[in-house]
N, C-alpha and C positions, 0 to 999 in steps of 0.2 A: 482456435480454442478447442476444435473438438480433437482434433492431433495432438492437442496436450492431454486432452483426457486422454485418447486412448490410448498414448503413449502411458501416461499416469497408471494405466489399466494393466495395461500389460507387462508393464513393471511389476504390482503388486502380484500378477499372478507369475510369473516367473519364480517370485522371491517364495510361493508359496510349496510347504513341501507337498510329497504325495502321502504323508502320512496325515490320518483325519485330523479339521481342526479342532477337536477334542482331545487327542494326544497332542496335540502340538502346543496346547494351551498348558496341559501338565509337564508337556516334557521342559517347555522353554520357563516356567513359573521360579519368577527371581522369588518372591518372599517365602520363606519357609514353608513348606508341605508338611513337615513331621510337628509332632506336640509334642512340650517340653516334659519329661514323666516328671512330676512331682509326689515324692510320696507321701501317707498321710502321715507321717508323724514327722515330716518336716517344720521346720520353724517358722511357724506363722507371725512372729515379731520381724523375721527380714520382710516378710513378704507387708506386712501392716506399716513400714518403713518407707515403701515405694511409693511416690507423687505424680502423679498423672495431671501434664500441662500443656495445651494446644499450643503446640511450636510456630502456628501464624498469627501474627500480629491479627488488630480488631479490624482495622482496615484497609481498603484498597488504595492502593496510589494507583494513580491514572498516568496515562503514558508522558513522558517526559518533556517538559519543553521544546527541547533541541526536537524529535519528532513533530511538532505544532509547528514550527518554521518550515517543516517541510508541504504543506497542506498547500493544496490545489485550488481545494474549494474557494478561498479566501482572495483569489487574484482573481482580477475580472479578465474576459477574453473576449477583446474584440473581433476573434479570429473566428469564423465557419467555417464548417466541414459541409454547408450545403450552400446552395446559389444563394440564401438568404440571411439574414441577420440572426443569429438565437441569445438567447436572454443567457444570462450567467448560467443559471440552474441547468434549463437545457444540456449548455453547454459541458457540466457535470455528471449528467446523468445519471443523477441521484434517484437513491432508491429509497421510500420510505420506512421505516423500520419502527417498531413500539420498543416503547420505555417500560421502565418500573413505576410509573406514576401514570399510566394510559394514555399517554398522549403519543406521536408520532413524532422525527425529525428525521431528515434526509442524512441519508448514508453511502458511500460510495465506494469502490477499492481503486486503494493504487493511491489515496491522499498522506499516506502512512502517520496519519494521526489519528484522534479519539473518533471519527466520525468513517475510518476506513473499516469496512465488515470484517476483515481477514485479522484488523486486529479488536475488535468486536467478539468475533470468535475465539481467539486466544483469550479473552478476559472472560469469556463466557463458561471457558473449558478452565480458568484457575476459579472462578468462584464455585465449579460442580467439585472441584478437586479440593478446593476448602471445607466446602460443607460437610464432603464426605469424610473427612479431616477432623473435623468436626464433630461431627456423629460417633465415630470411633473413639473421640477422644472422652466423648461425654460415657459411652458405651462400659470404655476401661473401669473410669470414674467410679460408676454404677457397680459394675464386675468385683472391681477392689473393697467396696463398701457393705456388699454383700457376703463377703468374704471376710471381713470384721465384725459384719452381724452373726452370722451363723459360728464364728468362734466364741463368740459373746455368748451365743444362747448356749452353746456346749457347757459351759461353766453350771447348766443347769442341771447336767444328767452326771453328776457326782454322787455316789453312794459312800455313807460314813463306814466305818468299822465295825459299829454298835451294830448295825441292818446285816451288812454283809456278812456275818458268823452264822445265820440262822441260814445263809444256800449253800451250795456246792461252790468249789472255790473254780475261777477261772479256769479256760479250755476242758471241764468236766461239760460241757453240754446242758447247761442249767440256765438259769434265770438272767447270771452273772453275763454269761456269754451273750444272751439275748442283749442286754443290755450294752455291752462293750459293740455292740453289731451295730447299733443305734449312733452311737460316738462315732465308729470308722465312716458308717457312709455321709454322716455329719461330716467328717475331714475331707471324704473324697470330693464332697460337695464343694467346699470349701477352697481343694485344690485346685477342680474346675474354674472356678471362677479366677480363683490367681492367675492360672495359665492363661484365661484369655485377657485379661488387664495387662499379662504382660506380653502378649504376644502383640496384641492391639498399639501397645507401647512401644516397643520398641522394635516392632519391624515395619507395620503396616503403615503408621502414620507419620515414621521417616520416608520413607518409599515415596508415600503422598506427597512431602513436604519437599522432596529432591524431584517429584513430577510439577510442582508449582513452579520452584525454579528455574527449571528448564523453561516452562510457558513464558516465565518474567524475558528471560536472558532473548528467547525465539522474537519477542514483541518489540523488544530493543534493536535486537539486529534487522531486522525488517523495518523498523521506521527511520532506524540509518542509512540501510542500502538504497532506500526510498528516495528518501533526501539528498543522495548522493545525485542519484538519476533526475531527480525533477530541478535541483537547484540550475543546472542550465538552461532547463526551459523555461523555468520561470526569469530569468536573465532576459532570453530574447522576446521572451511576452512582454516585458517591462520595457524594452525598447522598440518594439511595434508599436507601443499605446503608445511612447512618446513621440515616434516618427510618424504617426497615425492622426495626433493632435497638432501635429506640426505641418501636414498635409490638409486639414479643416483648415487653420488660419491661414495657408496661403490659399486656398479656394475663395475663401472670405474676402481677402484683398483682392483677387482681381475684380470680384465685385465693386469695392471700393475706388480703380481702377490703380491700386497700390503693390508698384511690381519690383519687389523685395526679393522675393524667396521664389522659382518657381516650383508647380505642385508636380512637374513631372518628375525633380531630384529627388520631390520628395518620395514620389513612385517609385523610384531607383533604388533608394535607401529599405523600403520597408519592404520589397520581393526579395532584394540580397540579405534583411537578416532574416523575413520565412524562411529561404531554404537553411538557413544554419538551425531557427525555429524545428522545422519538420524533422531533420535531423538529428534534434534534440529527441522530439517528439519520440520517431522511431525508436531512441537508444530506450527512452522512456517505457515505451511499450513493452519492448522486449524483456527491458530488468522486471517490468512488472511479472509478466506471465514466470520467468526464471523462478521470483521470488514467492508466486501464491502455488508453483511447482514445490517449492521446498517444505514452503508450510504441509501440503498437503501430504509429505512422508512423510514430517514432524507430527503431522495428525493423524496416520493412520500407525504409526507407533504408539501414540499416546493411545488410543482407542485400545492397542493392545494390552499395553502395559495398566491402564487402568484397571480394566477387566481380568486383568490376573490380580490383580488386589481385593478385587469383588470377588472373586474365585475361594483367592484364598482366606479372604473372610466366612464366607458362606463353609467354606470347608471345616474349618476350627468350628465353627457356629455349631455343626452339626454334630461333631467328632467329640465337642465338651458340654454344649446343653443341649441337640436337639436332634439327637440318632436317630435315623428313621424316619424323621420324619418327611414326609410326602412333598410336601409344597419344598419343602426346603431344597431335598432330591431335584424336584422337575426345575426350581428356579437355576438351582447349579448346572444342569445338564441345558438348559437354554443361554444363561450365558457362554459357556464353553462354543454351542452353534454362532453364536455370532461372528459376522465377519466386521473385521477391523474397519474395513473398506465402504462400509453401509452407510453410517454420518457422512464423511467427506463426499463421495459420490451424490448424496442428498443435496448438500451446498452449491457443490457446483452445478447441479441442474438448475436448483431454486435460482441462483442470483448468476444464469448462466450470462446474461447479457449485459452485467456489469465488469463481470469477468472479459466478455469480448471488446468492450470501449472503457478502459479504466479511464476515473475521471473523464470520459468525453474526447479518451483518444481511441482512434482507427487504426486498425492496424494498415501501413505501408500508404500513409498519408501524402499524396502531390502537391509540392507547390501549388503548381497550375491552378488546383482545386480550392487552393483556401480563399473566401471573402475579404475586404477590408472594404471600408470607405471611400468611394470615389474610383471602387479599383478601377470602372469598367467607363468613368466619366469624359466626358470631353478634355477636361482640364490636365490629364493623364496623357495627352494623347499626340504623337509625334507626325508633325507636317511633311518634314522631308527630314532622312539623314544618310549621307554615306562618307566615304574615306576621300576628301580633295585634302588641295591642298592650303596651308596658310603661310602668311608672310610672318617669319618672328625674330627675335635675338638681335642683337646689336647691331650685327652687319647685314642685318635685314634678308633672310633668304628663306626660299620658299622651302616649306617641309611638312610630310604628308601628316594627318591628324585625320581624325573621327569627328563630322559634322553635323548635329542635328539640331533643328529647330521645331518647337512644340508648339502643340496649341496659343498659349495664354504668351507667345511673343518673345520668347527667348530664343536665343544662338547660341549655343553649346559648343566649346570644340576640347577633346580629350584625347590626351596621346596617342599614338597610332597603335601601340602595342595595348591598347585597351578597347578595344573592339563592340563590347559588352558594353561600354561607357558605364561602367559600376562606381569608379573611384571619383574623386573633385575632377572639375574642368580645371584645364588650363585659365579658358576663357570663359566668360560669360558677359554677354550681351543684351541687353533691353531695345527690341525694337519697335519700341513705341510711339518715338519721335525719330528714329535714325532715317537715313535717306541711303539708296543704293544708287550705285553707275556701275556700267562697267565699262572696260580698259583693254588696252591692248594685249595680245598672245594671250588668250582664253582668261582672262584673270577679270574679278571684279570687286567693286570696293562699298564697303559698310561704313558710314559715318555715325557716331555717335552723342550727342549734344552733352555738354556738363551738366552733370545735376544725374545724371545715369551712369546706371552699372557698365564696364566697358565705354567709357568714355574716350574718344579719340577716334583714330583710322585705323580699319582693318582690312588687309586684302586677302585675298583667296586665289586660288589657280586650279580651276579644271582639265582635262584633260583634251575636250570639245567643245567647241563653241555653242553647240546645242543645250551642254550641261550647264553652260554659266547662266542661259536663258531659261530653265528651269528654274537654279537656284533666285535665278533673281527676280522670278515670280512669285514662288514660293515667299520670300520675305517681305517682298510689295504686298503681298495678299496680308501677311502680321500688320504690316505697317497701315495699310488701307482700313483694315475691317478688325480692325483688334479690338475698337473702343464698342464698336455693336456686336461683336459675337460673344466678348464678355459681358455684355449687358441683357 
């Protein structure tokens, strides 16, 4: 994580020039710097014709279905990342976060639905980006309105014919003139205000409304590429729990002394789909960090781009009602100091350590390391196994296989090209009731009773007489003490 900040970091400052960022704010400033001239004896009937309408809808839509299918939170996980059991939450490493109604609910990255912060964030940056939307639009409103009132009062400063004969007639320097000076700066007034209704109009709060966009579209793609990456982990989560529930009930039956299913297959099954799990897990990790790497230059653009709207609001602000003014001055010249860079930077420290385990993954996760059920129990646990041989096939001949016999009284034997014994046995054996002998030229033979799994004769063939006396310890030992080591 912090290689991606500082990668993140040093990125931004590459991109940044060596010209201050005060001129970098003016030079690169998309919405209009210049004021429209309006003169005063333009037609105030076009301008009183103009409608000023908040281009966003009243309210929010919340992220998409198809992203809610993608969520972490919502599958349980039998799986640990410590020697011990952890509760779902844990497992999540949820962070609490306040509402608009003051309560708290856990929050997390990397679930790419309503509850992931990254897209938290992005909803949090289109409702500052509406309001502001908002404010302008009410602003213009305001602007336009004013600008029909002060044409309206104009109508008061008419002088009749009968009055005007007793001064000097216009551009003489007289009363008349006074009065017509009264009218213009009325107009000029008037004009001001037009220009910013329509500058507010039709630059600023499209800008805004094509920076909301962009947030929508960013929220979407991030809780698709999400979904992309977690849909297989959540695949082999769902098949741990089942191979997981299915290794409790055979533990349960040998209790019972009901010997069905053994629990070490079932052991077999649930390490071969972790490592495909972990694997998952991994790609997981990775798309996550990729994906809260993009947001983080989609956010420190936006940072920028916003602030040139504030810029150039504040600019017009000054340039048509409020020249000179001081506060206005120092507010402009402090947004200009800001760096883009300041928010995001913030985030990632605050919620640095959901950022390093999204959803409750580690980065470069081991098999070896993950918990289940029983992993570490007797009933998991292999008596004797290596490569002899067995008797098979029609014409009955001996051919090398993979042999192992586990705790809870089974005989395994798996292709010889399966080493790992990952795949189905050939065979399988309950030797619960079976009896051993053995035979001449190193070989020895398993008997089976009806009514068990592997029912009939089976031989084997070692390589040494010593080995057969092992093996055939080894299964006298299942066969002797199976009923009191499971009980």
């Amino acid at each position: 994580m912090n290689k991606f900040r500082a990668a993140l970091g040093s990125k931004s400052k590459s991109q940044t020039p060596t010209t201050p960022l005060t001129e970098q704010f003016e030079q690169n400033l998309q919405v209009s710097g210049s004021t429209p001239q309006v003169s005063p004896s333009e037609n105030f009937d076009t301008m009183r014709s103009l409608s000023v309408t908040n281009p966003f809808e009243p309210s929010e839509q919340s992220v998409s279905a198809t992203s809610q299918s993608a969520s972490l939170s919502n599958t349980p996980a039998p799986l640990s990342l410590s020697s011990k059991a952890t509760s779902n939450s844990e497992y999540q490493s949820s962070i609490p976060i306040s509402t608009d109604k003051g309560n708290t609910i856990p929050a997390n990255i990397g679930s790419g639905d309503d509850s992931d912060l990254v897209i938290q964030r992005l909803q949090a940056w289109k409702h500052i980006v509406k309001i502001f939307s908002g404010f302008l639009t009410a602003f213009a409103e305001s602007a336009m309105s004013q600008t029909k009132s002060i044409m309206k009062v104009e109508q008061t400063m008419r002088l009749n014919a009968v009055d005007s004969q007793f001064f000097l007639p216009s551009s003489s320097g007289g009363i008349i003139d006074l009065f017509e000076g009264v009218i213009a700066e009325n107009k000029a007034l008037a004009s001001r205000n037009a220009a910013i209704s329509k500058i507010f109009t039709d630059e600023l709060v499209p800008n805004l409304q094509a920076l909301r966009k962009e947030i929508k579209t960013q929220v979407k793609t991030y809780s698709s590429n999400v979904a992309v990456a977690v849909s297989p982990a959540n695949k082999y989560q769902k098949q741990i729990e089942d191979e997981s529930a299915k290794l409790s009930r055979a533990v349960d039956n040998m209790y019972k002394q009901i010997f069905k299913v053994d629990p070490w297959l079932c052991k077999q099954a649930i390490e071969q789909i972790i490592l495909k799990k972990v694997g998952a897990d991994n790609v997981y990790y990775n798309t996550i960090q990729s994906e809260v790497a993009k947001i983080g230059n989609f956010d420190l653009t936006l940072s920028e781009r916003f602030a040139k709207i504030v810029i150039a609001y504040t600019t017009h602000l000054g340039e048509k009602l409020l020249p000179s003014d001081i506060n206005t001055l120092s507010f402009l010249d402090s947004v200009k100091k800001m760096s883009p860079s300041l928010e995001w930077n913030a985030f990632l420290l605050k919620y640095d350590s959901a950022l390093k385990e999204p959803c409750g993954k580690s980065e470069h996760v081991k098999a070896e390391d993950v918990e289940y059920a029983h992993k570490n129990s007797k009933y998991v646990q292999v008596i004797k196994t290596d490569q002899i041989e067995r008797e098979k096939g029609l014409i009955k001949s001996f051919t090398r296989a993979n042999i192992v016999i586990t705790h809870c009284g089974f005989l395994h034997s798996f292709s010889k090209n399966d080493p790992e014994m990952i795949g189905d046995p050939d065979i399988t054996l309950v030797l619960t009731k079976a009896t051993v002998e053995t035979g001449l030229n190193n070989t020895f033979t398993v008997k089976i009773p009806s009514g068990y799994s592997g029912k009939g004769t089976h031989s084997f063939r070692c390589l040494t007489q010593s080995a057969v006396a092992e093996w055939v310890a080894a299964i006298q030992s299942r066969i002797e003490n199976l009923a009191f080591t499971i009980a």
